[in-house]
PyMOL Python script that loads the backbone (N, CA, C, O; Angstrom):
from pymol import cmd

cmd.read_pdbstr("""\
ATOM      1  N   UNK A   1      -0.990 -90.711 169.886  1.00  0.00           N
ATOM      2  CA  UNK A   1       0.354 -91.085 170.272  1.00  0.00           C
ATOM      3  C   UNK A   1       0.554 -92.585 170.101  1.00  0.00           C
ATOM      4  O   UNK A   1       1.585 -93.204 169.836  1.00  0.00           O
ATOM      5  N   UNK A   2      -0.751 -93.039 170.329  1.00  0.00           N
ATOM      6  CA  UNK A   2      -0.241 -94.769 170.290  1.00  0.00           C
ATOM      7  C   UNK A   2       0.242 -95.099 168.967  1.00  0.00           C
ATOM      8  O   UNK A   2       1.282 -95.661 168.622  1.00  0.00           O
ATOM      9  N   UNK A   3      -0.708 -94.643 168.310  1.00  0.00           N
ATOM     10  CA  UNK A   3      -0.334 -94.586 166.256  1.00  0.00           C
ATOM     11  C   UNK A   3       1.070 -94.885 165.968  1.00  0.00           C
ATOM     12  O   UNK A   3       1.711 -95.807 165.464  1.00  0.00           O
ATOM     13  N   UNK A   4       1.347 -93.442 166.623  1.00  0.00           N
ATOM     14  CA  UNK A   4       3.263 -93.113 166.151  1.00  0.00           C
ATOM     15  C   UNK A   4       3.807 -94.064 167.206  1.00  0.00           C
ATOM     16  O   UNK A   4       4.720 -94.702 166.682  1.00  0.00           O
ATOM     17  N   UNK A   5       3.586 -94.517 168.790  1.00  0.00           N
ATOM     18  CA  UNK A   5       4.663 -95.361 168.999  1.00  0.00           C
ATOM     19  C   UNK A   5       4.346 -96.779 167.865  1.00  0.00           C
ATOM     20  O   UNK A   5       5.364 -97.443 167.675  1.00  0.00           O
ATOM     21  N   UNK A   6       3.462 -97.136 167.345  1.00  0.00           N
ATOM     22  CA  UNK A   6       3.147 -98.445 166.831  1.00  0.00           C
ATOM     23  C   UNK A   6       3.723 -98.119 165.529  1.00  0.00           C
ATOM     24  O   UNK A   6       4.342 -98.984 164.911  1.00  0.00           O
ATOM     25  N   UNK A   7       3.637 -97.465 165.270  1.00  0.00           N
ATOM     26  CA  UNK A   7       4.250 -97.132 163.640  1.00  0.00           C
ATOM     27  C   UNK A   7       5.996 -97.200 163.637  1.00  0.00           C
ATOM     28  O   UNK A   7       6.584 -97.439 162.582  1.00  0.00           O
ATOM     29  N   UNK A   8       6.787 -96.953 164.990  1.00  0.00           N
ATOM     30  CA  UNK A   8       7.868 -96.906 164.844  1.00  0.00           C
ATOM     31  C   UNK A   8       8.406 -98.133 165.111  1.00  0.00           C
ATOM     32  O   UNK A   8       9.503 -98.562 164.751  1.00  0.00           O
ATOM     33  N   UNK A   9       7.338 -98.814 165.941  1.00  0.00           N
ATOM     34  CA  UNK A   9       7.862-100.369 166.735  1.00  0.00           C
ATOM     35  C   UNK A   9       8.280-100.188 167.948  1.00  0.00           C
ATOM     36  O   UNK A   9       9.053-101.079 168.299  1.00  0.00           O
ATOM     37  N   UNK A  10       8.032 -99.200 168.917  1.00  0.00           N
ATOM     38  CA  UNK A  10       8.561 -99.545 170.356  1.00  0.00           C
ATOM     39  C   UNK A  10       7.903 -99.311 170.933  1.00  0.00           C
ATOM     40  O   UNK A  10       7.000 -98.476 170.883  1.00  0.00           O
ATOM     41  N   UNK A  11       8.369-100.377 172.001  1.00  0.00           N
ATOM     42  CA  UNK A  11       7.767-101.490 173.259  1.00  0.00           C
ATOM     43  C   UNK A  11       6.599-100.456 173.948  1.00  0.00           C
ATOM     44  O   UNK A  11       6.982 -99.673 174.817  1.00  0.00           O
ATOM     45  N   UNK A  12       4.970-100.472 173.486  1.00  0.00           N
ATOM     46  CA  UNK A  12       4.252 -99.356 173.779  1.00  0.00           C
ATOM     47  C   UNK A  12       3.989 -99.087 175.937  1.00  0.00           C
ATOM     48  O   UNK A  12       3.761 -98.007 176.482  1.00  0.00           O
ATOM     49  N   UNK A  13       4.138-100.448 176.632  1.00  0.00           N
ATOM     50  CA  UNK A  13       4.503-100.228 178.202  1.00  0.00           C
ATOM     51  C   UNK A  13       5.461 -99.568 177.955  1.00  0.00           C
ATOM     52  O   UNK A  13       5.144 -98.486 177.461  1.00  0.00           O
ATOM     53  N   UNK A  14       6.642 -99.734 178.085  1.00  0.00           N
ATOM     54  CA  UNK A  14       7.448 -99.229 178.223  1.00  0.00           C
ATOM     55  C   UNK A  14       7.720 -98.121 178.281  1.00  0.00           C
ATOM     56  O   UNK A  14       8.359 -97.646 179.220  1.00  0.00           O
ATOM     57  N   UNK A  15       7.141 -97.213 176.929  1.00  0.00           N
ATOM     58  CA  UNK A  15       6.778 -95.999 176.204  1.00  0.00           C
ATOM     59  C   UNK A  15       5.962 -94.966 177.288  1.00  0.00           C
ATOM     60  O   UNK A  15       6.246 -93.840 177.694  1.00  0.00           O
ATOM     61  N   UNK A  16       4.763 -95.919 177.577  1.00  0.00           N
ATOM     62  CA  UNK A  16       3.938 -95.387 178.705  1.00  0.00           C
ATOM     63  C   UNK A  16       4.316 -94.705 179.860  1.00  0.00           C
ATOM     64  O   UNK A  16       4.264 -93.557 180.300  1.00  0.00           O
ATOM     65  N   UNK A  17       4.855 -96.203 180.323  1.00  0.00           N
ATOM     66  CA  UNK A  17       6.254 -95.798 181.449  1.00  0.00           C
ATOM     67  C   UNK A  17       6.797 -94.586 181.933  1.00  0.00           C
ATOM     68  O   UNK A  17       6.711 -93.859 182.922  1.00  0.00           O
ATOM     69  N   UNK A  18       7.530 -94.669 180.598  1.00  0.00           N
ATOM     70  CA  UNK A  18       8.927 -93.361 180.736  1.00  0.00           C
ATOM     71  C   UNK A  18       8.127 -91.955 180.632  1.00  0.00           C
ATOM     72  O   UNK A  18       8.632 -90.879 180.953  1.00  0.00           O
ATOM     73  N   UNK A  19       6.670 -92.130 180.087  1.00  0.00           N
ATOM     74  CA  UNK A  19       5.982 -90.400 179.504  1.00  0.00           C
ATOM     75  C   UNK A  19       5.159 -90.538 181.082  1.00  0.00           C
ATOM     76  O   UNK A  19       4.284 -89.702 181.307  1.00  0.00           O
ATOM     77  N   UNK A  20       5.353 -91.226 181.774  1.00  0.00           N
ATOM     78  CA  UNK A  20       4.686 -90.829 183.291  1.00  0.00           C
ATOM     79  C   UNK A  20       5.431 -90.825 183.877  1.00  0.00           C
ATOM     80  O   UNK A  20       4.998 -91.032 185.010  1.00  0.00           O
ATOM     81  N   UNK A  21       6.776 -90.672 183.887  1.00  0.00           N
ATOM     82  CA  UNK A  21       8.163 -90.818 184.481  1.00  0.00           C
ATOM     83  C   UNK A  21       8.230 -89.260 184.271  1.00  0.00           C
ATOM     84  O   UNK A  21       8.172 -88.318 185.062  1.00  0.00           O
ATOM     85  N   UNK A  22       8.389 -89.352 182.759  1.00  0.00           N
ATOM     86  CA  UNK A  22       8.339 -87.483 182.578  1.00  0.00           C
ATOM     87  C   UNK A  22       7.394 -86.456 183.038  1.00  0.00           C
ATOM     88  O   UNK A  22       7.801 -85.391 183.503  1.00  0.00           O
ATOM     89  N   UNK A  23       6.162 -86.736 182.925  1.00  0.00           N
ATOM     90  CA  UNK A  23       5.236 -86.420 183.117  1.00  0.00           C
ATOM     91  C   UNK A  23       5.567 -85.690 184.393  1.00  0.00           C
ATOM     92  O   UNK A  23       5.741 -84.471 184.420  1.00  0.00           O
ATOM     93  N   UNK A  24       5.658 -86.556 185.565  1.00  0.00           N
ATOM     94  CA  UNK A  24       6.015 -86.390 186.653  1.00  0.00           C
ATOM     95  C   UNK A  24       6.832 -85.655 187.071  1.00  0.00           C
ATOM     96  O   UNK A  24       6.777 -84.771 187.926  1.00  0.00           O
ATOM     97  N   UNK A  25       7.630 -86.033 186.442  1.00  0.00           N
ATOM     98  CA  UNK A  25       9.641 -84.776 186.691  1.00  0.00           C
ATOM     99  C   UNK A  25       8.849 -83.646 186.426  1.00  0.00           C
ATOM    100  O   UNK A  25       8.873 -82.831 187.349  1.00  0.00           O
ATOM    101  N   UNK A  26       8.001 -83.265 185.247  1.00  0.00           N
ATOM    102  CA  UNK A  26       7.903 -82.116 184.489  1.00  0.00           C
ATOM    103  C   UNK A  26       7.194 -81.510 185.772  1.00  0.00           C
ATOM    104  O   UNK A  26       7.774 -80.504 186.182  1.00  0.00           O
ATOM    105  N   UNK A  27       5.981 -81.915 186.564  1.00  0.00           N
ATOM    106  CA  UNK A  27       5.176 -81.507 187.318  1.00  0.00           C
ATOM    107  C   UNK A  27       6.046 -80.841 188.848  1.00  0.00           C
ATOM    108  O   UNK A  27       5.792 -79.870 189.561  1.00  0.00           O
ATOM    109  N   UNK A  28       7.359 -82.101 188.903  1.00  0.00           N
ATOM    110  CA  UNK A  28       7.846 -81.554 190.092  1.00  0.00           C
ATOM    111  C   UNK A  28       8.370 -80.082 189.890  1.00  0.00           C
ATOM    112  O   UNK A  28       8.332 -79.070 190.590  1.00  0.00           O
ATOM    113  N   UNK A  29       8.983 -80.446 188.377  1.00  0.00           N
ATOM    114  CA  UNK A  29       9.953 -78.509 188.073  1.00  0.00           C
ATOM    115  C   UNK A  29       8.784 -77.548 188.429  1.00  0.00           C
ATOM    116  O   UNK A  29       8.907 -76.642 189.253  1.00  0.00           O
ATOM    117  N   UNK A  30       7.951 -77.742 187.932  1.00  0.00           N
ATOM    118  CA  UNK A  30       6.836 -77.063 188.075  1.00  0.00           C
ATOM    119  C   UNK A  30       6.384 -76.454 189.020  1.00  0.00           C
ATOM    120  O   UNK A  30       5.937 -75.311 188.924  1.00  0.00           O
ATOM    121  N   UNK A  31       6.431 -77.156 190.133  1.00  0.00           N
ATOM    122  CA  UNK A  31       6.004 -76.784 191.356  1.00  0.00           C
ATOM    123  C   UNK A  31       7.232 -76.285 192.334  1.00  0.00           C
ATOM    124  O   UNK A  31       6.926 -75.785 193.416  1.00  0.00           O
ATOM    125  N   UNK A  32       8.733 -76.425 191.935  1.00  0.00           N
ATOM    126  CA  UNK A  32       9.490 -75.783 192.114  1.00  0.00           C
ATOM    127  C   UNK A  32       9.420 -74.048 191.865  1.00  0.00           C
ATOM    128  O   UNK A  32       9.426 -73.208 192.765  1.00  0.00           O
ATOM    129  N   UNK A  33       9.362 -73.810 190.536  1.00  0.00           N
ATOM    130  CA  UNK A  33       9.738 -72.894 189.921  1.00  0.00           C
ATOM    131  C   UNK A  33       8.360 -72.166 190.109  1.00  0.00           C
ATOM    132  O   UNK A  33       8.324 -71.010 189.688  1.00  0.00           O
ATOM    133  N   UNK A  34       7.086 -72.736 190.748  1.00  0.00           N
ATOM    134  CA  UNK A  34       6.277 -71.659 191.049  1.00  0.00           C
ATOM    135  C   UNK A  34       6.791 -71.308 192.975  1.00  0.00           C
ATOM    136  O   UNK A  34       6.572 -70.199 193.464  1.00  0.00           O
ATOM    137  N   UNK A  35       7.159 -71.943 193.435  1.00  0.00           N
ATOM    138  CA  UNK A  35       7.321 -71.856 194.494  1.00  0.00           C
ATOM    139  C   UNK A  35       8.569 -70.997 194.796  1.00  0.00           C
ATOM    140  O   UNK A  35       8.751 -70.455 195.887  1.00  0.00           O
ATOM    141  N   UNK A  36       9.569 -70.900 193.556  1.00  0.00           N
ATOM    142  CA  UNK A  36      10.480 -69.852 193.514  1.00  0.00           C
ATOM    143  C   UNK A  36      10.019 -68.474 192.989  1.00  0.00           C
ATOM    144  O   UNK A  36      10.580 -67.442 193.358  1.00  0.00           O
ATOM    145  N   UNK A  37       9.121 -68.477 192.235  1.00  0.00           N
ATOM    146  CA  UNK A  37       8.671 -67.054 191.722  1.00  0.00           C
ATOM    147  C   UNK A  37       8.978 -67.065 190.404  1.00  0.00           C
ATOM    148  O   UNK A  37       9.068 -66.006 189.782  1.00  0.00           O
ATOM    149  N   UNK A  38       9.188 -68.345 189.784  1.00  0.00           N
ATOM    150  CA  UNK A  38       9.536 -67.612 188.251  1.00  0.00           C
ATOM    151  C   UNK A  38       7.737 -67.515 187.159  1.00  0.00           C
ATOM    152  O   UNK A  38       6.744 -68.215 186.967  1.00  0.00           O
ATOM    153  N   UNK A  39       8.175 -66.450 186.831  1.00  0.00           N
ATOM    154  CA  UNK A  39       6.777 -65.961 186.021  1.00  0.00           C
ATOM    155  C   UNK A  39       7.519 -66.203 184.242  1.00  0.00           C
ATOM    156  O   UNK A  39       6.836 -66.684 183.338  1.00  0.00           O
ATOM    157  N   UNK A  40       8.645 -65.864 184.090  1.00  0.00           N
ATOM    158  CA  UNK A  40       8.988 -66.069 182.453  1.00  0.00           C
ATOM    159  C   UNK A  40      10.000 -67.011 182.159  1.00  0.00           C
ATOM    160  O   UNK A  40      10.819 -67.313 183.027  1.00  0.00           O
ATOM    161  N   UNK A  41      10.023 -67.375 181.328  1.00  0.00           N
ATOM    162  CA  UNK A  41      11.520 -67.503 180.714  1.00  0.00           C
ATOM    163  C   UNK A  41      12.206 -66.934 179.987  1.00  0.00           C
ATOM    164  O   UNK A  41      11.630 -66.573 178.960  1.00  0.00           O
ATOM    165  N   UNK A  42      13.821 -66.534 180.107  1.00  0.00           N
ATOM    166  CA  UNK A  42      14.628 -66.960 181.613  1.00  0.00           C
ATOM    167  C   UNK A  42      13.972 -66.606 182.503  1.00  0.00           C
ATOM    168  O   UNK A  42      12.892 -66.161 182.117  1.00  0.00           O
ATOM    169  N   UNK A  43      14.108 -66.590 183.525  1.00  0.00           N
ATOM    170  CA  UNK A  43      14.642 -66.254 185.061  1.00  0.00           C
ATOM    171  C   UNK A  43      15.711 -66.351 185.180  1.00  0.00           C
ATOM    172  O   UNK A  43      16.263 -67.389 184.816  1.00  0.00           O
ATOM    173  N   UNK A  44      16.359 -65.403 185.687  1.00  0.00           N
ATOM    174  CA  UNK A  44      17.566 -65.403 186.199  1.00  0.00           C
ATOM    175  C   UNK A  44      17.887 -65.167 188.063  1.00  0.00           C
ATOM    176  O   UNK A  44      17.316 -64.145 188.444  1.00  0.00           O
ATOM    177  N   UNK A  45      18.378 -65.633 188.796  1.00  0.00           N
ATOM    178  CA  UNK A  45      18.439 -65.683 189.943  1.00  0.00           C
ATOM    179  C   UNK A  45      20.046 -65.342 190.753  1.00  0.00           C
ATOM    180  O   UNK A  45      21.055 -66.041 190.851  1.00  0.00           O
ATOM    181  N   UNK A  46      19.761 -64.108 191.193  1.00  0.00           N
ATOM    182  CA  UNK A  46      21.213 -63.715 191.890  1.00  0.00           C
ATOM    183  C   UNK A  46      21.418 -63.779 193.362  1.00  0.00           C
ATOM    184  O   UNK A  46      20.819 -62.967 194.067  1.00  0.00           O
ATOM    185  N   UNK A  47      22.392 -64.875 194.020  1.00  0.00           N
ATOM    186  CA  UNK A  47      22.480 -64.515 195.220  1.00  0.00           C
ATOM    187  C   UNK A  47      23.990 -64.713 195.772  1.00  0.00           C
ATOM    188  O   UNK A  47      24.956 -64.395 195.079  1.00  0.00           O
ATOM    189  N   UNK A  48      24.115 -65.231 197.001  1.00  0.00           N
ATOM    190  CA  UNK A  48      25.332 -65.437 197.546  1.00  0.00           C
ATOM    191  C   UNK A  48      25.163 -67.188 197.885  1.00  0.00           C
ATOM    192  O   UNK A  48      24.305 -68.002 197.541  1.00  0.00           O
ATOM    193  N   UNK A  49      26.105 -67.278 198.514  1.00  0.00           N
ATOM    194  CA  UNK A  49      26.551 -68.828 198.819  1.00  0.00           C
ATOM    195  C   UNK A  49      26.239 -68.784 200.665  1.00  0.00           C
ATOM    196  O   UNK A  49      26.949 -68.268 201.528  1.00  0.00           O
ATOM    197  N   UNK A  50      24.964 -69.503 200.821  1.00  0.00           N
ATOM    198  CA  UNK A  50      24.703 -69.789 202.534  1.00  0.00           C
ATOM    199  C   UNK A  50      25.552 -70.392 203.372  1.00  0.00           C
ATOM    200  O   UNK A  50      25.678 -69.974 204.523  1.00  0.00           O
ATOM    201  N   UNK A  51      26.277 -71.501 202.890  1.00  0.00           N
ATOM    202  CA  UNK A  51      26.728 -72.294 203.638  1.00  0.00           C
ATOM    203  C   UNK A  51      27.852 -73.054 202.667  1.00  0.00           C
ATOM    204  O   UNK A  51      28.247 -72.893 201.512  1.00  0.00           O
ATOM    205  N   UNK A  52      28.141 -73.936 203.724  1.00  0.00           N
ATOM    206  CA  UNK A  52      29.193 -74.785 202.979  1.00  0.00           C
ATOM    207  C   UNK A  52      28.606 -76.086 202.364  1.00  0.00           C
ATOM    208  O   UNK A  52      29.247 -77.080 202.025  1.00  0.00           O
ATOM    209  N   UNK A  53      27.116 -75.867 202.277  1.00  0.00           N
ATOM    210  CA  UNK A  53      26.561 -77.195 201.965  1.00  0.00           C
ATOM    211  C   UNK A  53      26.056 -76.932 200.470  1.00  0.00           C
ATOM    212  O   UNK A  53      25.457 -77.819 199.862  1.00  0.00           O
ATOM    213  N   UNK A  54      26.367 -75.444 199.787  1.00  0.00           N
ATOM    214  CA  UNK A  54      26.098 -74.903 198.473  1.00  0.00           C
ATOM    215  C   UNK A  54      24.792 -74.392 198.578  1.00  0.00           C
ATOM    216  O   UNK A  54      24.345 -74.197 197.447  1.00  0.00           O
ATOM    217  N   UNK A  55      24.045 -74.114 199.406  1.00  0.00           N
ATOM    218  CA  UNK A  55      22.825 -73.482 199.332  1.00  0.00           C
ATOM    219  C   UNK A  55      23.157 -71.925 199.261  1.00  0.00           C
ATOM    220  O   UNK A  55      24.129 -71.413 199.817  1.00  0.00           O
ATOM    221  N   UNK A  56      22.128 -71.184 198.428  1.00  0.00           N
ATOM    222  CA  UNK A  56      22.177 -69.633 197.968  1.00  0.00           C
ATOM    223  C   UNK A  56      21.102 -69.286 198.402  1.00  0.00           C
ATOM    224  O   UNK A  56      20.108 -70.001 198.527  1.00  0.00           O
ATOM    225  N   UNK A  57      21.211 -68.146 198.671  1.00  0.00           N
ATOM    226  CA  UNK A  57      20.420 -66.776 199.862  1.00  0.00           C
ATOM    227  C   UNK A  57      20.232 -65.735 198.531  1.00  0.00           C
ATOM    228  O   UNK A  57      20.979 -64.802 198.232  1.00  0.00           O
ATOM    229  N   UNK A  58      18.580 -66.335 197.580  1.00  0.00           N
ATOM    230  CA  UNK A  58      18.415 -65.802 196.875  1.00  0.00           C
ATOM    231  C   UNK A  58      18.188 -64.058 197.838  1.00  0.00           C
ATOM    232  O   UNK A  58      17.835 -63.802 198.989  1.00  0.00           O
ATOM    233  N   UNK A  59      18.661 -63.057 196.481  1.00  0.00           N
ATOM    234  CA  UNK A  59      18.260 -61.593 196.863  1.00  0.00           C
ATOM    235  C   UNK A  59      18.018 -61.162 195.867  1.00  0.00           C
ATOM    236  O   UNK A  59      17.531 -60.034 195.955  1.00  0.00           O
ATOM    237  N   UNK A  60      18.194 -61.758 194.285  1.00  0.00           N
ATOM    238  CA  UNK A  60      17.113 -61.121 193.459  1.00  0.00           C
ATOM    239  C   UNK A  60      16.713 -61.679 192.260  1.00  0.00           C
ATOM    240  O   UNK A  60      17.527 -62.071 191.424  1.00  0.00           O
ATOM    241  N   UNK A  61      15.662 -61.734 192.134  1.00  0.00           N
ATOM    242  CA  UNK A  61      15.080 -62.430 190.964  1.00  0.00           C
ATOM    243  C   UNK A  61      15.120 -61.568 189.538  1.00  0.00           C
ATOM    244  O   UNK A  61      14.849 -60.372 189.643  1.00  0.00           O
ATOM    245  N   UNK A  62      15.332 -61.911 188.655  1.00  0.00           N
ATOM    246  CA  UNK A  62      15.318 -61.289 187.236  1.00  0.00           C
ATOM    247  C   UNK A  62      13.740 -61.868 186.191  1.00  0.00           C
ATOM    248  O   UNK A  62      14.186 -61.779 185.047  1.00  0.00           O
ATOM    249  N   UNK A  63      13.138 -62.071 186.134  1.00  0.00           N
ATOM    250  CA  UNK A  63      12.098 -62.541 185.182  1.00  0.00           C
ATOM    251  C   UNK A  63      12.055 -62.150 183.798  1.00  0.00           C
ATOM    252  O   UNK A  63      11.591 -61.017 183.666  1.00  0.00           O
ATOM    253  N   UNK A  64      12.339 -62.634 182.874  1.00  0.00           N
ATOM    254  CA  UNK A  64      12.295 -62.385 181.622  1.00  0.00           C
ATOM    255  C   UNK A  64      13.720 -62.240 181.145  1.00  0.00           C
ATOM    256  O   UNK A  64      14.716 -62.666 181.730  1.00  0.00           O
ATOM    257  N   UNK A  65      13.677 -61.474 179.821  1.00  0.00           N
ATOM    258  CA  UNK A  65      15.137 -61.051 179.129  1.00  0.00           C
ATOM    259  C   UNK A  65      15.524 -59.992 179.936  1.00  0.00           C
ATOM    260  O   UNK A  65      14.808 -59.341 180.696  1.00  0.00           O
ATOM    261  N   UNK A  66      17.159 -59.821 179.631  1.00  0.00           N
ATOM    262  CA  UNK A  66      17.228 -58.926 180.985  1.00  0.00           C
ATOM    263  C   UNK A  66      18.372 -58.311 180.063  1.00  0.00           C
ATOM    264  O   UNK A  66      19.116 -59.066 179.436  1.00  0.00           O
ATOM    265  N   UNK A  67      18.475 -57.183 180.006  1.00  0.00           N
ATOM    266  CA  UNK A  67      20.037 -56.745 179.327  1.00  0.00           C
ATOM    267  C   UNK A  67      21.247 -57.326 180.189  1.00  0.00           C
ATOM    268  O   UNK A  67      21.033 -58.107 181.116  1.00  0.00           O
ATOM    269  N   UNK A  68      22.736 -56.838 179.780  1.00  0.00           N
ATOM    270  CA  UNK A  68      23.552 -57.156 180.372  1.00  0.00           C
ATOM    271  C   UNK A  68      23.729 -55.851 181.550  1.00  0.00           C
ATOM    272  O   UNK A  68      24.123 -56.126 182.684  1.00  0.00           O
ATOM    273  N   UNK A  69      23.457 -54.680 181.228  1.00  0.00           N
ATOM    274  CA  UNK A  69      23.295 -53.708 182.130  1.00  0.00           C
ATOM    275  C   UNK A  69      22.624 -54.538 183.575  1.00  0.00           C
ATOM    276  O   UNK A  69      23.166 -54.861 184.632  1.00  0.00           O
ATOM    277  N   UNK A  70      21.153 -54.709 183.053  1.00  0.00           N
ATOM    278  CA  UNK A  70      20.560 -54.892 184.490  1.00  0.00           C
ATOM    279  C   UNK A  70      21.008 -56.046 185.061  1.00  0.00           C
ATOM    280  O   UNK A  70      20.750 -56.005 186.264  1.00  0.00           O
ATOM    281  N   UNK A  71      21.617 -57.159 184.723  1.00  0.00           N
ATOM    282  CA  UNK A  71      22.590 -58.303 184.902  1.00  0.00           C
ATOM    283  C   UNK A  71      23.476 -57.659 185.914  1.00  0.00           C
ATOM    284  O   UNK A  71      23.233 -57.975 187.079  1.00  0.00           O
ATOM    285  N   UNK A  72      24.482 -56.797 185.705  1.00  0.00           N
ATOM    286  CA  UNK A  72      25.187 -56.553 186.252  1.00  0.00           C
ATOM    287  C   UNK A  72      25.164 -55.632 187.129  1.00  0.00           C
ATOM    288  O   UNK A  72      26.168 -55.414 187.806  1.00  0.00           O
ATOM    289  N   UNK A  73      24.045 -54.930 187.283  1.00  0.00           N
ATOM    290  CA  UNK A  73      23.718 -54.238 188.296  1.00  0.00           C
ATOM    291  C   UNK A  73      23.322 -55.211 189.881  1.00  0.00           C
ATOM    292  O   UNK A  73      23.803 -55.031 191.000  1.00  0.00           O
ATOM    293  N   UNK A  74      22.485 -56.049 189.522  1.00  0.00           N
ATOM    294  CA  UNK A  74      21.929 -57.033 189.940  1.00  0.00           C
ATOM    295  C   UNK A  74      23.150 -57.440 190.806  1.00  0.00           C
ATOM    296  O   UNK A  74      23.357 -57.165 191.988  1.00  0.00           O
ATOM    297  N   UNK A  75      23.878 -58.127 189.980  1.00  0.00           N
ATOM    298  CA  UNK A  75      25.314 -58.908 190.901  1.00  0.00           C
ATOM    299  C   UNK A  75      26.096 -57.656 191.310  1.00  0.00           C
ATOM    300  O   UNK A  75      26.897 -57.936 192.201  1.00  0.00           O
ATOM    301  N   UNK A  76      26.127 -56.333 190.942  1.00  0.00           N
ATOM    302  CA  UNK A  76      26.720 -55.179 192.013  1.00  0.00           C
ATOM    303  C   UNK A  76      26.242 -55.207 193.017  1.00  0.00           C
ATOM    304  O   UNK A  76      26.900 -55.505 194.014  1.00  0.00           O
ATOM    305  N   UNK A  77      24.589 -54.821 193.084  1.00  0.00           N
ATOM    306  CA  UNK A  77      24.012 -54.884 194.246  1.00  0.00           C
ATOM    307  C   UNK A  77      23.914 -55.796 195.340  1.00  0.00           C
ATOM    308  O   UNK A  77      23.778 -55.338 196.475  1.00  0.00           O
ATOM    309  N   UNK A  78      23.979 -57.340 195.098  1.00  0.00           N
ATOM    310  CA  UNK A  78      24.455 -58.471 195.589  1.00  0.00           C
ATOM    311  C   UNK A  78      25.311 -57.847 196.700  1.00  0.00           C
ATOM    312  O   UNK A  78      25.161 -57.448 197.855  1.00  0.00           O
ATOM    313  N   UNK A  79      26.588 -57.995 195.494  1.00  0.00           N
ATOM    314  CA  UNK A  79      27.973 -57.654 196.172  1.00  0.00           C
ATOM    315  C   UNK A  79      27.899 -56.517 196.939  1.00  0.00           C
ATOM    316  O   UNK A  79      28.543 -56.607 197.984  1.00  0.00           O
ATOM    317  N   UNK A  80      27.266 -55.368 196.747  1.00  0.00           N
ATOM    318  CA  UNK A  80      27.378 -54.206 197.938  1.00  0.00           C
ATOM    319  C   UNK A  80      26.595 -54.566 199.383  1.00  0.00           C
ATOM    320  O   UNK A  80      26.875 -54.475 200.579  1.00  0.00           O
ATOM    321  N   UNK A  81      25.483 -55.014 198.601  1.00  0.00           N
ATOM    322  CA  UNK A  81      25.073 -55.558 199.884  1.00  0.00           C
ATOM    323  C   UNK A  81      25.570 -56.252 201.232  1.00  0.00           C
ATOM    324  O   UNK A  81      25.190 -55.981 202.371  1.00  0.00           O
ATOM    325  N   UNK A  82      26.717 -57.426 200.755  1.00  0.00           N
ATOM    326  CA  UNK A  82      27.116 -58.573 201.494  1.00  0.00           C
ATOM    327  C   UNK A  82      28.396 -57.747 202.193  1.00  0.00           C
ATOM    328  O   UNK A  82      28.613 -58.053 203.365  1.00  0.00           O
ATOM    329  N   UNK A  83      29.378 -56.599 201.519  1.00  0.00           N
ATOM    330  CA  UNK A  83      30.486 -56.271 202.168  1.00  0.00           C
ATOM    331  C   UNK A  83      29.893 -55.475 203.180  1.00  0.00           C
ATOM    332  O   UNK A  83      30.596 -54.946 204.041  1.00  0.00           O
TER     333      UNK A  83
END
""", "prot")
cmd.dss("prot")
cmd.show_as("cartoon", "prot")
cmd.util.cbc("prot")
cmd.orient("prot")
């Protein structure tokens, strides 16, 4: 990596910097999205609205490709649930 930042000309701290900046972000998603349950990509996540502060009361997780069928079953069931 040092090669290619030196080969392009930019500022190699700097460079450093920002890829432990990322580095980092990347690690936090990370530890989000295991702590939510996602096993694939997508995930898809269906719930309702908790509060007025925008927090959602996950009730179902989707993992992987999902047709539009099971999509919409998903947000039926939601919705039957909550009335």
């Amino acid at each position: 990596m040092d090669e290619i930042v030196t080969d392009v000309d930019l500022a190699q701290d700097a460079f450093r910097q920002c890829m432990l900046t990322v580095d980092e972000e990347i690690r936090r998603h990370i530890a989000e999205a295991t702590r939510l349950g996602v096993a694939a990509t997508p995930t898809l996540f269906v719930g309702e609205l908790g509060d007025t502060r925008g927090t959602v009361r996950l009730r179902r997780r989707i993992n992987g490709a999902a047709s539009f069928e099971t999509v919409k079953a998903a947000v039926e069931d939601v919705g039957r649930a909550k009335s």
